[in-house]
ROSE-4610 file (N, C-alpha, C; in Angstrom, 1 decimal, always signed):
// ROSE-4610
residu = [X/X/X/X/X/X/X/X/X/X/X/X/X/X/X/X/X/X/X/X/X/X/X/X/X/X/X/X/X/X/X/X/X/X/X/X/X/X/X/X/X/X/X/X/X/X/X/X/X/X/X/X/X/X/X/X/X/X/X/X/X/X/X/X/X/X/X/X/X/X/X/X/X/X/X/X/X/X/X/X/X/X/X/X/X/X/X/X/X/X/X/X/X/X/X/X/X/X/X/X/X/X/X/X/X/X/X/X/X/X/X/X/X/X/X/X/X/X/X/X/X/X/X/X/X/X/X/X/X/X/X/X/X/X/X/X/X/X/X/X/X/X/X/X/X/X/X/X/X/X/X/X/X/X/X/X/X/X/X/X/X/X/X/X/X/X/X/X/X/X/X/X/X/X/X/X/X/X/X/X/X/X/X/X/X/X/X/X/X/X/X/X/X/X/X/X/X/X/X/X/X/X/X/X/X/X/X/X/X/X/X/X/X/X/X/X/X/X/X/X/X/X/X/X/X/X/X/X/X/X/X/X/X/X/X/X/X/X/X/X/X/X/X/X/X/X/X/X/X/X/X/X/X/X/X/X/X/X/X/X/X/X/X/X/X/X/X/X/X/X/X/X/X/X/X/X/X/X/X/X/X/X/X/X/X/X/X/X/X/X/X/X/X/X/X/X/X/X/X/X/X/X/X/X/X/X/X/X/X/X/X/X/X/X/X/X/X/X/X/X/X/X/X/X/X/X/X/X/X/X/X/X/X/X/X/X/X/X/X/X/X/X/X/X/X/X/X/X/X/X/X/X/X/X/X/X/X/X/X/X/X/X/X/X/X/X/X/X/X/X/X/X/X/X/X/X/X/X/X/X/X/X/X/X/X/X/X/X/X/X/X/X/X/X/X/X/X/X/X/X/X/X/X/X/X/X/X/X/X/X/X/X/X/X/X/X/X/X/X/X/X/X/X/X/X/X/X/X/X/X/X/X/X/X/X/X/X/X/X/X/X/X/X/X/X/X/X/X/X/X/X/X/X/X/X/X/X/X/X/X/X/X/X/X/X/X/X/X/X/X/X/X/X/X/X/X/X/X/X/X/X/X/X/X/X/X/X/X/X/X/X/X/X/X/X/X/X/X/X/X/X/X/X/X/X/X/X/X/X/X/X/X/X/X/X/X/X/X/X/X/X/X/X/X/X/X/X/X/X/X/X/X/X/X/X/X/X/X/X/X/X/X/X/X/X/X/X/X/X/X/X/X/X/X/X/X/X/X]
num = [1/1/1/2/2/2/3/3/3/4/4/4/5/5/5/6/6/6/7/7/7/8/8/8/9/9/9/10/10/10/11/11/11/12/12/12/13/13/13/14/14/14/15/15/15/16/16/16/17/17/17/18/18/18/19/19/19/20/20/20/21/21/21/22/22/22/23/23/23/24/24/24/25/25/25/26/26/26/27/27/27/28/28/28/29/29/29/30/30/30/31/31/31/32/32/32/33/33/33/34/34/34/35/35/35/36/36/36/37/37/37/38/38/38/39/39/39/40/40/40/41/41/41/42/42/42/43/43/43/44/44/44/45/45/45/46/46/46/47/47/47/48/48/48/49/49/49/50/50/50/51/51/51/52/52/52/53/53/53/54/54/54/55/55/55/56/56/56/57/57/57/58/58/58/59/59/59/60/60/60/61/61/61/62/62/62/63/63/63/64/64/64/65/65/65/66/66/66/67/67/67/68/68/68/69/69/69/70/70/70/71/71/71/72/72/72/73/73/73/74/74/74/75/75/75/76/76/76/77/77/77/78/78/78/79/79/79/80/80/80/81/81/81/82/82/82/83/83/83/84/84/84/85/85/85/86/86/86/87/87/87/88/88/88/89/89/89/90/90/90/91/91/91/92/92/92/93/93/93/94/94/94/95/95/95/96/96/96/97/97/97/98/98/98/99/99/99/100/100/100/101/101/101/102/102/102/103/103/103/104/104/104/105/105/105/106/106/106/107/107/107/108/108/108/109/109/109/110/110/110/111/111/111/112/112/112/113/113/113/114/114/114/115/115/115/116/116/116/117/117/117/118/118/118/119/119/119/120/120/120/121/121/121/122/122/122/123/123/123/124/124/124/125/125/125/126/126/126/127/127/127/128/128/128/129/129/129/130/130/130/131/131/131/132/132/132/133/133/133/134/134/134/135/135/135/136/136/136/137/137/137/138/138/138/139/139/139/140/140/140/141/141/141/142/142/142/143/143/143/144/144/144/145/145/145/146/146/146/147/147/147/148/148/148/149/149/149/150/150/150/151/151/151/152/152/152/153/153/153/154/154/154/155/155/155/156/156/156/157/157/157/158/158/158/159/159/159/160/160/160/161/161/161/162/162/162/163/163/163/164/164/164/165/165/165/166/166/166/167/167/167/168/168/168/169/169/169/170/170/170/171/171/171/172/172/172/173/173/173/174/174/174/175/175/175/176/176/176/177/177/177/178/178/178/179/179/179/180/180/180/181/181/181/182/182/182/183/183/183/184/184/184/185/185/185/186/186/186]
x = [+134.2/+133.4/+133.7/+132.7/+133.1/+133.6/+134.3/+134.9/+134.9/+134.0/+133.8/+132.2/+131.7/+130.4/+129.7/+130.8/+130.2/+130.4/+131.2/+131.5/+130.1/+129.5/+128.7/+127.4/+127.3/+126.0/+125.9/+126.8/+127.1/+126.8/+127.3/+126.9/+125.4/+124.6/+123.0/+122.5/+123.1/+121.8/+121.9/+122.4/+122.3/+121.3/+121.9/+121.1/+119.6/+119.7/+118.4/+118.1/+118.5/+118.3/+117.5/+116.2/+115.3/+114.0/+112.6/+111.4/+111.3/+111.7/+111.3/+112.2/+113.3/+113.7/+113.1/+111.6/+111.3/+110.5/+109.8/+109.1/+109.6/+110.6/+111.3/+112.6/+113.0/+114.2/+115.1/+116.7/+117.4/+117.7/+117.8/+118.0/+119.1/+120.2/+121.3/+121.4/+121.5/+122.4/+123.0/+122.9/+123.4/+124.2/+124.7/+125.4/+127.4/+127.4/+128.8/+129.3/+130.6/+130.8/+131.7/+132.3/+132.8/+132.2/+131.0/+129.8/+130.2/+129.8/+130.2/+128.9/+127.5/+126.3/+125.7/+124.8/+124.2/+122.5/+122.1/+120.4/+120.0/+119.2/+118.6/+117.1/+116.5/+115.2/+114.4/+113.7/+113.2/+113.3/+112.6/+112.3/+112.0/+112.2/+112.0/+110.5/+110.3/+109.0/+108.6/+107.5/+107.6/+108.0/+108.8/+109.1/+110.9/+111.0/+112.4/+112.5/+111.9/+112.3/+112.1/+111.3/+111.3/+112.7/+113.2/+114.2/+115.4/+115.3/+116.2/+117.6/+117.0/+117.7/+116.8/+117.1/+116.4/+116.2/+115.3/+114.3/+113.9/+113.5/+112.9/+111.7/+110.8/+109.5/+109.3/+108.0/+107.6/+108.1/+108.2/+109.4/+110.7/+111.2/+112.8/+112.3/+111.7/+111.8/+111.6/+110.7/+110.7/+112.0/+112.7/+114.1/+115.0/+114.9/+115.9/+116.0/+114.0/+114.0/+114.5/+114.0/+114.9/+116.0/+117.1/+118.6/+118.6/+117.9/+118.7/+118.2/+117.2/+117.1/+118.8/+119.3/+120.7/+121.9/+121.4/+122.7/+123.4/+123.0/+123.4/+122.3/+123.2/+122.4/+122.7/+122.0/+122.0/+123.6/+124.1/+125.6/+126.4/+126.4/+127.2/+126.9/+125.8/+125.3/+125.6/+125.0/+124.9/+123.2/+122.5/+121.3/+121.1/+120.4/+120.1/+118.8/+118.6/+117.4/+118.2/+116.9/+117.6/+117.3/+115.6/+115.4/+115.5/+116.9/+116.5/+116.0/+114.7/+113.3/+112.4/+111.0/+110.1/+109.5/+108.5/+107.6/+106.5/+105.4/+104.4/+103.4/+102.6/+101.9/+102.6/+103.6/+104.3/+104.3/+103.7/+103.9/+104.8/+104.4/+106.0/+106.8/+108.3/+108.6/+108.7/+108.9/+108.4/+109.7/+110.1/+111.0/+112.3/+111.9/+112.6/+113.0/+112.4/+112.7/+113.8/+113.6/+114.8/+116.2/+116.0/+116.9/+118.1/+117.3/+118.1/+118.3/+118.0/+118.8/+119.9/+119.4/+120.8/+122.1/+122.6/+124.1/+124.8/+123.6/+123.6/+124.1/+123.0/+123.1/+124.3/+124.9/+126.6/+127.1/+127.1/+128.5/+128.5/+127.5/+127.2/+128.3/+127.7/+127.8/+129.5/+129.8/+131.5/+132.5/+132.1/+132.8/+132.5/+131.4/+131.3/+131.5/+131.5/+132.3/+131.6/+130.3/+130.3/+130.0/+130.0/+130.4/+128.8/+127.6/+126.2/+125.6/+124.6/+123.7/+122.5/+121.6/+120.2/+119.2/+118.6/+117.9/+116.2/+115.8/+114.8/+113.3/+112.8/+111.6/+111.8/+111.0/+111.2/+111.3/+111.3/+112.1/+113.5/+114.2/+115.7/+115.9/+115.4/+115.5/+115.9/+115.0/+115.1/+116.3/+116.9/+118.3/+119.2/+119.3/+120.0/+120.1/+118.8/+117.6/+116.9/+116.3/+115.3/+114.4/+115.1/+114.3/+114.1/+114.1/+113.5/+112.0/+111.4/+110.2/+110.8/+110.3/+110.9/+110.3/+109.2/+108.3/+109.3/+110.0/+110.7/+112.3/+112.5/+114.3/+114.3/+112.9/+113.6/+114.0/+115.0/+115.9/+116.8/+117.1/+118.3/+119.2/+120.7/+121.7/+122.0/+122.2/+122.8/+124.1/+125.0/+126.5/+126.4/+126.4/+126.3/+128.4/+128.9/+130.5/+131.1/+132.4/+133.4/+133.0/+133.0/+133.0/+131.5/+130.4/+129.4/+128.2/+127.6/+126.7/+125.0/+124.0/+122.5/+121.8/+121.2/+120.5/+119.3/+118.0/+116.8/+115.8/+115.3/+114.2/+113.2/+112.1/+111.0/+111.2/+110.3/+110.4/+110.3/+110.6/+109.6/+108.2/+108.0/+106.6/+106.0/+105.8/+105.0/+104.6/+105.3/+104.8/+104.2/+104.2/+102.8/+101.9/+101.7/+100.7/+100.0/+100.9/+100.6/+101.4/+100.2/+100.9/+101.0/+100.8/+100.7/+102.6/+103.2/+104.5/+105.7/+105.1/+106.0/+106.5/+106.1/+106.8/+107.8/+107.9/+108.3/+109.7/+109.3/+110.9/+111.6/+111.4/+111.6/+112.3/+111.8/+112.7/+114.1/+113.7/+114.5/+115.7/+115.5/+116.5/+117.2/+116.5/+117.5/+118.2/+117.8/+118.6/+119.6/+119.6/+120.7/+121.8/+121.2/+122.4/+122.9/+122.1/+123.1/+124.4/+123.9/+124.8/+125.6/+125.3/+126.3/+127.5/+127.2/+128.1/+128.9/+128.4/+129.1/+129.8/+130.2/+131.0/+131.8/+131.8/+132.5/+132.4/+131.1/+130.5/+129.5/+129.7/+128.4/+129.5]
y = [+184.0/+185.0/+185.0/+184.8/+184.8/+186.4/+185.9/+187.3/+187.5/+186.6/+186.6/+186.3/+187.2/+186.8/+185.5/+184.4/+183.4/+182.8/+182.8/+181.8/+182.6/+183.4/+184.2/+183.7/+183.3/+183.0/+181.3/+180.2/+179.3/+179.3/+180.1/+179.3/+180.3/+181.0/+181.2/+179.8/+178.9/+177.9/+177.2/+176.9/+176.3/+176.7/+178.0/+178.8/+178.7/+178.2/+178.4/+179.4/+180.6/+181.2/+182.3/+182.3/+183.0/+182.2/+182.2/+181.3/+181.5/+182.2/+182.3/+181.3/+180.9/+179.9/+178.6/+178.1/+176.8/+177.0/+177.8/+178.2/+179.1/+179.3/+180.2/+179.7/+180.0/+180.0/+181.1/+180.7/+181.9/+183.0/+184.0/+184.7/+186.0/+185.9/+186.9/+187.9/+189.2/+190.0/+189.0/+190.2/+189.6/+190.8/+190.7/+191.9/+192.0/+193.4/+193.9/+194.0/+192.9/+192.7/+194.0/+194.7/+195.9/+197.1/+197.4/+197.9/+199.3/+200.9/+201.7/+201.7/+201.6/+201.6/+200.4/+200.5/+199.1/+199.4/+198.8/+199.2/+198.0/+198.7/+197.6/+197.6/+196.1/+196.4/+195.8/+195.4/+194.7/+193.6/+192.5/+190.9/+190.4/+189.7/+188.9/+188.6/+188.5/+188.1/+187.4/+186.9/+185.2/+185.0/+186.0/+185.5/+184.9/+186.2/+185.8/+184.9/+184.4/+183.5/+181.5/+181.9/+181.0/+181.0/+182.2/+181.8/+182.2/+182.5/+182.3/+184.4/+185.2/+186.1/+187.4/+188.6/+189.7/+190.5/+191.1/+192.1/+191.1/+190.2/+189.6/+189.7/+189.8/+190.2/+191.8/+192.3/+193.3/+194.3/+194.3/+195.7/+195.9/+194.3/+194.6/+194.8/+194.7/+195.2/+196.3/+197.3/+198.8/+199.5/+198.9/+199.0/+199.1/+197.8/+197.8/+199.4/+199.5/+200.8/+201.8/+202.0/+203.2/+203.5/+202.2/+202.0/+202.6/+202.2/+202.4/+204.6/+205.0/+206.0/+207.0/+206.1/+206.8/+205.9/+205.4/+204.9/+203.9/+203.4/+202.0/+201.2/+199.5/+198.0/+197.9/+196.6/+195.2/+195.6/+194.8/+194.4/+195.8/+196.7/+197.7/+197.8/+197.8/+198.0/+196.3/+196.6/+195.2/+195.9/+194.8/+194.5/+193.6/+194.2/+193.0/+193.1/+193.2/+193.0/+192.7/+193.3/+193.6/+192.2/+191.6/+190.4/+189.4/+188.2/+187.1/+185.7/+186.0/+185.3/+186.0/+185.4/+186.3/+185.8/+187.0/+186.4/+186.0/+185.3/+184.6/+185.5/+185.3/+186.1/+188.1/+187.7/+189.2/+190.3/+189.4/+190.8/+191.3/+191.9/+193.2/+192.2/+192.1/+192.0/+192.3/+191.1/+191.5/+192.1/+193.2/+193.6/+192.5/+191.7/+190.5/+189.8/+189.7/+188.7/+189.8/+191.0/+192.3/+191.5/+192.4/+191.7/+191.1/+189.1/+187.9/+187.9/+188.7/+188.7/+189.9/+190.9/+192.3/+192.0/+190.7/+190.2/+189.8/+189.3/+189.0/+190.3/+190.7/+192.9/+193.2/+193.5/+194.1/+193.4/+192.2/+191.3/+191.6/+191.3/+191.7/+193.5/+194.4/+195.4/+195.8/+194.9/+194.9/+194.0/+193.0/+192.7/+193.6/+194.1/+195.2/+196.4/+197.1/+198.1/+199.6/+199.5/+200.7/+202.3/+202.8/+204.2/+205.0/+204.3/+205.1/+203.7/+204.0/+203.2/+203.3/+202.8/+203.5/+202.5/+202.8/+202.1/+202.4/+201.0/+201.2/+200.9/+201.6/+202.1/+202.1/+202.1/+202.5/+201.5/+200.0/+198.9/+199.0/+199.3/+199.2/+201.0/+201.8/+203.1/+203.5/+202.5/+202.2/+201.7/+201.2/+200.6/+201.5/+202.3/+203.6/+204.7/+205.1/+206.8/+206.2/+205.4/+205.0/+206.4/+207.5/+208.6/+209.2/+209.0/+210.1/+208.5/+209.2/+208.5/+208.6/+207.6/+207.7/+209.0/+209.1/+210.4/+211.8/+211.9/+213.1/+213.0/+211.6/+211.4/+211.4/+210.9/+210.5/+211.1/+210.6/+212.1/+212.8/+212.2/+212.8/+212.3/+213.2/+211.8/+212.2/+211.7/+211.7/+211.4/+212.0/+211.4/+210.3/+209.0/+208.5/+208.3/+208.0/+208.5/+209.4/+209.0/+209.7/+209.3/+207.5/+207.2/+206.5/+206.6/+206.4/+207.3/+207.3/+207.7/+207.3/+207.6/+206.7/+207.8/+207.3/+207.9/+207.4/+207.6/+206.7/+207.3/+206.6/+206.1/+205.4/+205.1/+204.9/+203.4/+202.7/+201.2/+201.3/+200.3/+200.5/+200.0/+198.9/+198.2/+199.1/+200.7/+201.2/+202.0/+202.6/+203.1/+202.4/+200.6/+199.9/+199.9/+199.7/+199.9/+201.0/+202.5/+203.8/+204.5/+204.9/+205.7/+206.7/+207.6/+208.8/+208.7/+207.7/+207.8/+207.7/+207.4/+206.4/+207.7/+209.2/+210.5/+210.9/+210.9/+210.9/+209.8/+208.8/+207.5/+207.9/+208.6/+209.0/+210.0/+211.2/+212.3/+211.9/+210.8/+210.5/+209.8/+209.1/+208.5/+209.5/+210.6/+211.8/+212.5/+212.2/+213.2/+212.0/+210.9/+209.8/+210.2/+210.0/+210.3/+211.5/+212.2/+213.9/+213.6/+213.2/+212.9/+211.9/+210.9/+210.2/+211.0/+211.3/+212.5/+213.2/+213.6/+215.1/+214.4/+213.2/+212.5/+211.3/+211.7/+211.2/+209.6/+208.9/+207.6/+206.9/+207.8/+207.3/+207.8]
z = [+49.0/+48.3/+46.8/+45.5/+44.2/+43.8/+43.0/+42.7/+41.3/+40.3/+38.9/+38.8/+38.0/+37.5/+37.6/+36.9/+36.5/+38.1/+38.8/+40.1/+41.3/+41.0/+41.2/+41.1/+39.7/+39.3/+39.5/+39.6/+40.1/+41.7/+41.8/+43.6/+43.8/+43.1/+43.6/+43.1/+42.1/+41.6/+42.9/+43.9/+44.8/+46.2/+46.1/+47.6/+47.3/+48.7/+49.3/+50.4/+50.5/+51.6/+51.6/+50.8/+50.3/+50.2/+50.9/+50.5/+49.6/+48.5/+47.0/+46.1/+46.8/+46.0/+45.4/+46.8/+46.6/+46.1/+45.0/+43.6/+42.7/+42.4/+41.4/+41.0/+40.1/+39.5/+40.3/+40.0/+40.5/+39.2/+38.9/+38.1/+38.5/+38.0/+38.1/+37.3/+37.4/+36.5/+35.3/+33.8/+33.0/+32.5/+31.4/+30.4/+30.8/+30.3/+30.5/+32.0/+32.1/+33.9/+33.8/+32.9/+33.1/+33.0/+32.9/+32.4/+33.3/+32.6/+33.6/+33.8/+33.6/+34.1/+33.8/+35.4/+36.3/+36.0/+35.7/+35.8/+37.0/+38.4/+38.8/+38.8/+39.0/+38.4/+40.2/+40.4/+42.2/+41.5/+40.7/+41.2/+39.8/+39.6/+38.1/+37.5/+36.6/+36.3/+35.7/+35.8/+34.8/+33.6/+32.7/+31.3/+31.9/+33.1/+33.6/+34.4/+35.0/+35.9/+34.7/+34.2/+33.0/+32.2/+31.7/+30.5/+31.6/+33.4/+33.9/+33.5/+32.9/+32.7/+33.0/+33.3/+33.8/+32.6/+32.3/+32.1/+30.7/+30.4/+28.9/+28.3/+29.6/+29.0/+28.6/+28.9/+28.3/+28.6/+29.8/+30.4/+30.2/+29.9/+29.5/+27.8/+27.2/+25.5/+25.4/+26.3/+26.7/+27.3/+28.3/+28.7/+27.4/+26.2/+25.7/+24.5/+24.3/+23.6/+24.0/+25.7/+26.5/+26.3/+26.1/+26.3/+24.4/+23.5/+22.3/+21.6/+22.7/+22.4/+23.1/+24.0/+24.4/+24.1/+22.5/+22.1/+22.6/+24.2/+24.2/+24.1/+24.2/+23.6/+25.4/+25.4/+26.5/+27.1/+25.9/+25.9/+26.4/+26.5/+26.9/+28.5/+29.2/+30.5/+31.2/+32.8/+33.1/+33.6/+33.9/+34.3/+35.1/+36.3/+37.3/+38.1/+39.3/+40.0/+41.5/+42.2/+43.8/+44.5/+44.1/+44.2/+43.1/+43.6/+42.4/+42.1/+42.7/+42.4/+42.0/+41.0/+41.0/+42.0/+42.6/+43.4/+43.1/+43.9/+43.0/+42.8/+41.5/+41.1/+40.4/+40.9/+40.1/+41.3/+42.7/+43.6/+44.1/+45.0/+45.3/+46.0/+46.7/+47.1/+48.8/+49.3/+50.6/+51.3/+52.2/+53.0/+53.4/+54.0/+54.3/+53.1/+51.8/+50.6/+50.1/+50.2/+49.6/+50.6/+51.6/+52.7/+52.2/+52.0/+52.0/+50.6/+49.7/+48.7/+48.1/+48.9/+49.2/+48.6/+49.6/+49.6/+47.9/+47.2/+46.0/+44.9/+45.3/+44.4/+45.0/+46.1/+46.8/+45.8/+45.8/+45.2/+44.0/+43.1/+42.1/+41.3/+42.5/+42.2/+42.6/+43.5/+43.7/+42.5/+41.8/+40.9/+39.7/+39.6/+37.8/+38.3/+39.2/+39.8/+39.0/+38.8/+38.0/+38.2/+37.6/+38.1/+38.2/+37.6/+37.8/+38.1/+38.9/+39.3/+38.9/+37.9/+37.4/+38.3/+39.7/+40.4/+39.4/+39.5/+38.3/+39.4/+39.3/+40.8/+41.9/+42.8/+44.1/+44.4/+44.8/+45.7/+45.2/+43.9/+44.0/+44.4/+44.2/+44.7/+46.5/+47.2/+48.7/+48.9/+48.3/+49.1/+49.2/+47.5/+47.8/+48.6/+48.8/+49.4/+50.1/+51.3/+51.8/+52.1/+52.1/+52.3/+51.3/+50.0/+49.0/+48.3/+47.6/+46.3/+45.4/+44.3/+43.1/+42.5/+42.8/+42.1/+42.3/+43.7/+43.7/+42.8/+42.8/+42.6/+41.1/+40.5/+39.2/+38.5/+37.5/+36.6/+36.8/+37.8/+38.8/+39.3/+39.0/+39.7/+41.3/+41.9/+43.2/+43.9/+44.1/+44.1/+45.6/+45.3/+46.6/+47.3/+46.0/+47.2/+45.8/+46.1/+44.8/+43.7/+43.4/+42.8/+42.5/+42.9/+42.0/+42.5/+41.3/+40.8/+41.2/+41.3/+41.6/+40.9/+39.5/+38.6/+38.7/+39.5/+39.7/+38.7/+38.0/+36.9/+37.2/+36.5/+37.1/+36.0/+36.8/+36.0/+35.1/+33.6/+32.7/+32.9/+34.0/+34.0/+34.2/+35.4/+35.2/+34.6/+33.5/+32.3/+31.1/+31.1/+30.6/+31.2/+32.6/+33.6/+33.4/+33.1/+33.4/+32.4/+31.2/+29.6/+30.5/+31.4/+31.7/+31.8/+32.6/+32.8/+31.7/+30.1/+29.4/+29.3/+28.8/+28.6/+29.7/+30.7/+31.9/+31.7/+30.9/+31.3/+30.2/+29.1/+27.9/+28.4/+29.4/+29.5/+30.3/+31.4/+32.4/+31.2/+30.5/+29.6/+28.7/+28.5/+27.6/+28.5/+30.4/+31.0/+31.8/+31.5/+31.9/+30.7/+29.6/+28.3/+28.6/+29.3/+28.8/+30.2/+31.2/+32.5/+32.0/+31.3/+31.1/+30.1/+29.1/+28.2/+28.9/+30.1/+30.7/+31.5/+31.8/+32.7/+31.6/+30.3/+29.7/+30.0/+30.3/+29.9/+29.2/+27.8/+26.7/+25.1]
């Protein structure tokens, strides 16, 4: 089992244990391996699976605005994704494609070890809550043990999809900053 990022991200170029492999790129978590907050996002999308790194297109440049309205960059968080393939055409992720890539997100999340979890819509929201929506959770932290945190946020994609939501990711991000403050991780 890798126990460093990089030995991590080395042995997915190889796996094949996902049908998304045999049209996609593998794409891992990137950023701070000590990071006390994790953003995860469901599946890559064609700017990412092209330059091989998660959130680059238009949703991670909205992400990165989110991140700088609460004072952090890229580089202070880690970022990743629950599925690391995109799927074709940008669609959801299938149940089974979450699944066989799970093992990846654990490991991931056991070497950076961080203390909040910002599941970023409802396919990374499900792994945490399978019983709440993002519609009810977002904005809110949830203590899942002692030691961490599940702050769920709504994607940024659907707030380009859906202006009605961008005000909504805007508040969720001023009430991650205030939780992160009050726990003395911002």
């Amino acid at each position: 089992m890798p126990t460093t990022l990089a030995a991590l991200n080395e042995k997915i170029q190889s796996w094949k244990g996902c049908t998304l492999a045999e049209t996609a790129n593998p794409v891992l978590g990137e950023g701070n391996p000590q990071a006390k907050v994790m953003f995860i996002g469901e599946a890559p999308g064609q700017k990412e699976d092209e330059l091989k790194r998660p959130f680059v297109g238009a949703a991670g440049k909205f992400l990165d605005e989110l991140l700088g309205t609460i004072n952090l960059k890229r580089e202070n968080v880690y970022i990743s994704n629950v599925v690391k393939y995109r799927p074709p055409e940008n669609r959801d992720p299938t149940p089974e494609e979450k699944e066989q890539c799970m093992p990846w997100l654990m490991l991931e999340i056991s070497i950076v070890k961080p203390k909040v979890i910002v599941p970023l819509g409802r396919h990374s929201l499900g792994h945490f809550f399978s019983s709440k929506t993002i519609t009810e959770a977002h904005g809110k932290p949830f203590q899942l043990t002692d030691d961490l945190t599940v702050f769920p946020i709504y994607h940024p994609a659907a707030a380009l999809h859906n202006g009605n939501l961008r005000q909504s990711l805007y508040n969720d991000f001023k009430a991650l900053g205030e939780y992160l403050k009050s726990q003395n991780l911002l």
